[in-house]
C-alpha positions in Angstrom: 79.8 2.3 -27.1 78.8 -1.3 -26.7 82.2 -2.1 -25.2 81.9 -0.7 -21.9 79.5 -3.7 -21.1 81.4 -6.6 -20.5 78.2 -8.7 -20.6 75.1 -7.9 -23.1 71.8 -10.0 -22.5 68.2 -10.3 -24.2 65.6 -11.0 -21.8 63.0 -12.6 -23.8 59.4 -13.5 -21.8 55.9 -14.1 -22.7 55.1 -11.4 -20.0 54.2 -7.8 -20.5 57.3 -6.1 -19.8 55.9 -2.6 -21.7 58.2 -0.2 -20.5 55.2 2.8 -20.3 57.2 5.3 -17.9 53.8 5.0 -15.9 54.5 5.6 -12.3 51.1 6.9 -10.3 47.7 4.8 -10.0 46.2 1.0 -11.3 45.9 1.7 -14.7 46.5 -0.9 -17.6 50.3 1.3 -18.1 51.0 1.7 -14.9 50.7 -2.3 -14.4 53.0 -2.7 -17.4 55.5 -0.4 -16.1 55.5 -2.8 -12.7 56.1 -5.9 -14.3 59.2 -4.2 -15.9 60.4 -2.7 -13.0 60.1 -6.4 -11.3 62.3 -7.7 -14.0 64.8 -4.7 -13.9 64.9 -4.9 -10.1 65.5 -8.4 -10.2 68.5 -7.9 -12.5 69.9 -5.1 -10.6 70.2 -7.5 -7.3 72.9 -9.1 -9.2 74.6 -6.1 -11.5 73.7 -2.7 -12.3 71.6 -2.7 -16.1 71.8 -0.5 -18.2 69.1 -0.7 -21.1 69.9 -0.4 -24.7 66.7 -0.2 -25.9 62.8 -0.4 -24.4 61.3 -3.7 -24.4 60.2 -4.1 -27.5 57.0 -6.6 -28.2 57.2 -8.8 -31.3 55.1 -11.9 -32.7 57.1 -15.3 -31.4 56.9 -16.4 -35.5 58.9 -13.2 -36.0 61.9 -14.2 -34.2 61.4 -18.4 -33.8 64.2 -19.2 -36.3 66.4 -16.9 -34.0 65.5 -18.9 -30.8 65.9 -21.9 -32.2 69.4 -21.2 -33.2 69.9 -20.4 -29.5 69.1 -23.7 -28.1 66.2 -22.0 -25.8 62.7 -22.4 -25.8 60.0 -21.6 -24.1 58.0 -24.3 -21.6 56.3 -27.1 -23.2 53.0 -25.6 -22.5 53.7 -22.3 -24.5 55.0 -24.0 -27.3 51.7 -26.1 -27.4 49.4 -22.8 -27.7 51.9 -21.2 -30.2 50.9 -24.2 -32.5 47.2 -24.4 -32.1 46.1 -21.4 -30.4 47.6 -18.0 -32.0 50.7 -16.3 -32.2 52.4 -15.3 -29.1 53.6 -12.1 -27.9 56.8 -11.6 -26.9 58.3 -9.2 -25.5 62.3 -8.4 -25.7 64.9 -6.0 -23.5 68.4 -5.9 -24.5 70.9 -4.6 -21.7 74.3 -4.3 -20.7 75.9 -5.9 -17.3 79.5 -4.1 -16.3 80.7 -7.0 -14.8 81.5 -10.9 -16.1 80.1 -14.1 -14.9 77.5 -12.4 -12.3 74.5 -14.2 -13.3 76.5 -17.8 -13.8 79.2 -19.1 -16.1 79.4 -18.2 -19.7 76.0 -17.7 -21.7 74.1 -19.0 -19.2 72.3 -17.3 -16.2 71.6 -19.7 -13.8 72.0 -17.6 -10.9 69.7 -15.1 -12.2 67.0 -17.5 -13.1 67.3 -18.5 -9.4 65.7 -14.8 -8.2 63.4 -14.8 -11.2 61.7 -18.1 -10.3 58.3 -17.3 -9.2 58.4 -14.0 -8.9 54.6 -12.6 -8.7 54.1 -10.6 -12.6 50.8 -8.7 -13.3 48.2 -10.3 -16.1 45.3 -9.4 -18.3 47.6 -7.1 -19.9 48.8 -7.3 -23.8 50.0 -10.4 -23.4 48.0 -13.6 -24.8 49.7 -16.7 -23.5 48.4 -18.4 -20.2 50.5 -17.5 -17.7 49.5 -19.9 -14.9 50.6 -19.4 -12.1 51.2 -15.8 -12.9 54.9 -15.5 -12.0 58.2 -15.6 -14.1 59.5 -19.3 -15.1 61.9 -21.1 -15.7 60.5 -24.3 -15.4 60.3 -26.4 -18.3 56.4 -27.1 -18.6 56.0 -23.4 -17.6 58.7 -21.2 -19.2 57.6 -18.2 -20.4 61.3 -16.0 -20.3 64.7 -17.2 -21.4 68.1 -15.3 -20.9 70.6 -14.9 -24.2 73.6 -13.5 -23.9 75.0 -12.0 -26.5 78.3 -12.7 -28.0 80.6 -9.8 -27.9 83.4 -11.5 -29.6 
């Protein structure tokens, strides 16, 4: 199955990315169901996704070791509250690209990163890191999503 994808990525953010199927009124699901259709339309500027699973939330401690074998991290200010604060939630949305090299050279997506950067994202939802300004980051005081690719090979 996997190997009609020629790319597979994890899009891993501190944002509420609930994937509620939501799609009428201002309720707390319906706002959840934006912000992941903000990252999904995002992507889809770029390549046509095609989910492999529903963002799924998980406790950062649950999958640190796994992030630090990646040579990501979140901004320096997330990393701060992780340590003194509580632990963060996290939310994760594997998917498959069908073409190579579309968001930048190999395992990194530098040209998606570009259309993320400061895109508006709706708070006071599940998640419990600061996200100040509210928008998706990349910067490095102010990360709060990283891009993995995952090796096919």
């Amino acid at each position: 199955m996997l190997e009609q994808y020629k790319e597979i990525w994890h899009a891993v953010t501190l944002v509420d990315i609930t994937e509620t199927g939501a799609l009428r009124g201002s309720s707390k699901a319906r706002n959840q169901q934006r912000n992941f259709e903000t990252l999904q339309q995002c992507v889809s500027m770029l390549s046509q996704p095609w989910g492999l699973n529903t963002p799924v939330v998980k406790s950062f401690s649950s999958i640190h070791s796994q992030l630090k074998d990646t040579g990501v991290t979140f901004g320096s200010k997330h990393d701060f509250s992780q340590e003194l604060i509580t632990d963060l939630n996290i939310w994760t949305w594997r998917f498959g690209i069908e073409n190579v090299g579309v968001f930048g050279k190999r395992m990194h997506a530098t040209n998606l990163e570009e259309i993320l950067q400061n895109i508006p994202v709706i708070t006071g939802l599940d998640e419990n890191a600061v996200l100040d300004p509210p928008v998706f980051s990349f910067t490095p005081e102010d990360r709060n999503m990283l891009l993995i690719q995952e090796n096919l090979k």
